[in-house]
C-alpha positions as CSV (number, residue, x, y, z in Angstrom):
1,X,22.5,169.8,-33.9
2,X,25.9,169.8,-33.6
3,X,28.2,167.1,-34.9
4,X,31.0,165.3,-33.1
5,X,33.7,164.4,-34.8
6,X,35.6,160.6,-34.1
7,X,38.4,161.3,-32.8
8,X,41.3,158.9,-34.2
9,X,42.9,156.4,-32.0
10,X,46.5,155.4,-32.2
11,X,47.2,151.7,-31.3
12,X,50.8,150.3,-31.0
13,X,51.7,147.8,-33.7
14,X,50.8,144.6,-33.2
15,X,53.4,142.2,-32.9
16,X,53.4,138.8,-35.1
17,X,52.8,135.8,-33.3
18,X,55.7,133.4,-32.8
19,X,57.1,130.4,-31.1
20,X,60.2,129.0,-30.2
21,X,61.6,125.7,-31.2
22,X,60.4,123.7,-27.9
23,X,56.8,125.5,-28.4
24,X,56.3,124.8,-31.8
25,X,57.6,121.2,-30.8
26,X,55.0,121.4,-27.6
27,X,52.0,122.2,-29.7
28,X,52.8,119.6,-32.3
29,X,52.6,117.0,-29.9
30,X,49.5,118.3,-28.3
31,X,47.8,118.3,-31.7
32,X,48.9,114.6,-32.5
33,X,48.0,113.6,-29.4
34,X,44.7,115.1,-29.0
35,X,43.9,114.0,-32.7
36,X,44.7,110.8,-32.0
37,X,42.8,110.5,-28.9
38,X,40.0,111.8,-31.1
39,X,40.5,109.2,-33.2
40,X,40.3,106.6,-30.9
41,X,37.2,107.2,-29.4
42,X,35.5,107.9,-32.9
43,X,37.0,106.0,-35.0
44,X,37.9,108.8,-37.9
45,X,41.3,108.1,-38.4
46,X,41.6,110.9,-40.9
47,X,40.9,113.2,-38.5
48,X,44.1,112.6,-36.6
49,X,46.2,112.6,-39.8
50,X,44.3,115.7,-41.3
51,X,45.2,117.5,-37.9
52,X,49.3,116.3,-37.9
53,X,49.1,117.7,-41.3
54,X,47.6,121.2,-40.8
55,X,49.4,121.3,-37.6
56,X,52.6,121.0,-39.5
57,X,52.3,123.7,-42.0
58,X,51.3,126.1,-38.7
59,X,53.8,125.5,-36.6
60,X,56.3,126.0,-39.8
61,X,54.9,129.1,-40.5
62,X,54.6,130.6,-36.9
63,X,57.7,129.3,-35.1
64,X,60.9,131.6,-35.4
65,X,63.6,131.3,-38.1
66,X,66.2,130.0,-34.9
67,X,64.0,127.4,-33.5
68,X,63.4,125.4,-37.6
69,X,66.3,123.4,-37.0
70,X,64.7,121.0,-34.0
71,X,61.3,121.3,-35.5
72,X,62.3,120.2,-38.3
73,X,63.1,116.5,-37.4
74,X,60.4,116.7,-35.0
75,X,57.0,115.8,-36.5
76,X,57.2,112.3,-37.2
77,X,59.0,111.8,-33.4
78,X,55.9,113.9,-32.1
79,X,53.0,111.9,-33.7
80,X,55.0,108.2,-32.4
81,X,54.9,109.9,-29.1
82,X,51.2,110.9,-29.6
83,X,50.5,107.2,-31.4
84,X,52.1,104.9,-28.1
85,X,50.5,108.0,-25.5
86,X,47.2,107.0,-27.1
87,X,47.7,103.3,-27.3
88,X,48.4,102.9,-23.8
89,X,45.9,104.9,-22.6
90,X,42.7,103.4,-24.9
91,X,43.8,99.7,-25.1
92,X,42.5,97.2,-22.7
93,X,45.9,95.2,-23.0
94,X,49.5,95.4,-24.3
95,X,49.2,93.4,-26.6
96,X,46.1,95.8,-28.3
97,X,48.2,98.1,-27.6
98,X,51.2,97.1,-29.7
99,X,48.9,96.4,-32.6
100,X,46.9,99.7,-32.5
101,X,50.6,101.3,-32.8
102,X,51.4,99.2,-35.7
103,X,48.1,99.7,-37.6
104,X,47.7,103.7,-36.5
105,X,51.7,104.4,-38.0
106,X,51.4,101.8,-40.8
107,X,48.0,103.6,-42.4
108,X,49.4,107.2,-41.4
109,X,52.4,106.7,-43.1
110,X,51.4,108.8,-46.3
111,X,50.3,111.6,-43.6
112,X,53.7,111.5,-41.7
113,X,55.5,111.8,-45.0
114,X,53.4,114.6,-46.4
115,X,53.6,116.3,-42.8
116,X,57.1,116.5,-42.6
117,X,57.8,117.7,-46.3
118,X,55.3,120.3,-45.4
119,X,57.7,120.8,-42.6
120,X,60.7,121.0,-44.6
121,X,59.1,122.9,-47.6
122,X,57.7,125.7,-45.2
123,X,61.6,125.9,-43.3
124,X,63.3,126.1,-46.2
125,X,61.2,128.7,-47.8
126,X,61.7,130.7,-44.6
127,X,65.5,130.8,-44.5
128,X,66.1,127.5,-43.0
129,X,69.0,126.2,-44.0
130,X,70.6,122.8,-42.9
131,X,73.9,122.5,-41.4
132,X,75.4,119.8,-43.8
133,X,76.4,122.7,-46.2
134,X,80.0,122.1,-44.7
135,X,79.4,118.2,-46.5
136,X,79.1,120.0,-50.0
137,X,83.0,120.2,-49.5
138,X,83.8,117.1,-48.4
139,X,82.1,115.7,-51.6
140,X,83.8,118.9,-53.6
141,X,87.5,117.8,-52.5
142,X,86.2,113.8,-53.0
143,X,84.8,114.9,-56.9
144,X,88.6,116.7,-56.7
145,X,90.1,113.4,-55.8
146,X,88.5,111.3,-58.2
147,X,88.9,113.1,-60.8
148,X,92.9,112.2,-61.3
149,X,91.6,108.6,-61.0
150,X,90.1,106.3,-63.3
151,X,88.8,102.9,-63.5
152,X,91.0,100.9,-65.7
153,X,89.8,96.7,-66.1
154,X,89.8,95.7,-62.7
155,X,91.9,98.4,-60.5
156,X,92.0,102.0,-60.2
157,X,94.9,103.9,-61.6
158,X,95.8,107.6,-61.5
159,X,96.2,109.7,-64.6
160,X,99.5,111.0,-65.3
């Protein structure tokens, strides 16, 4: 018998998934939305608010450093979207409508709240960083400012 050896096969590195901003922002929606449809027709509402949540943390973690900024602000903007797209589409009138919108955002508030920290927790721990750093001085030079004045009875007066 003679033996063959396996011969060793060299695959190029595999490149780690990410998406931009507007894709992270894309699939976001189409989870809230297809959740909430979900929801609709069942009637498990924490379906649709377990689905925002775990579609939060993923597209956190997968979207690039340079698109956190806009998804950032954009989960509780993409499950209203998802919330009125549903409505309209499921209701028989406006008026059903307008009060499935108010009952679907008033019981998923603790979701949207949780969603976004989620959100903001994952971008911060990924080198997000907001842009209101450049407010730290302006409350710097204000702390500077007040410091030479005190509150004296009923008016302010400056130390000399």
């Amino acid at each position: 018998m003679t033996q063959t050896q396996a011969r060793p096969t060299t695959r190029p590195p595999r490149r780690p998934i990410t998406l931009t901003g507007r894709g992270a922002v894309v699939a976001l929606f189409a989870s809230c939305f297809l959740g909430l449809l979900i929801a609709a027709w069942t009637g498990w509402t924490a379906l649709a608010d377990a689905m925002f949540v775990m579609t939060c943390g993923v597209v956190a973690c997968y979207t690039r450093v340079s698109g956190l900024r806009g998804l950032v602000v954009c989960p509780p903007l993409a499950f209203f979207t998802g919330c009125v797209l549903t409505q309209v589409l499921t209701a028989p009138d406006s008026f059903s409508a307008l009060e499935g919108m108010v009952i679907t955002l008033g019981s998923s508030a603790p979701w949207l709240f949780t969603g976004t920290g989620l959100t903001v927790a994952i971008a911060l721990g990924r080198g997000w960083r907001p842009r209101g750093a450049a407010a730290l001085g302006v409350l710097g030079s204000l702390r500077a400012a007040l410091q030479d004045t005190r509150p004296r009875a009923d008016r302010w007066t400056s130390r000399r």
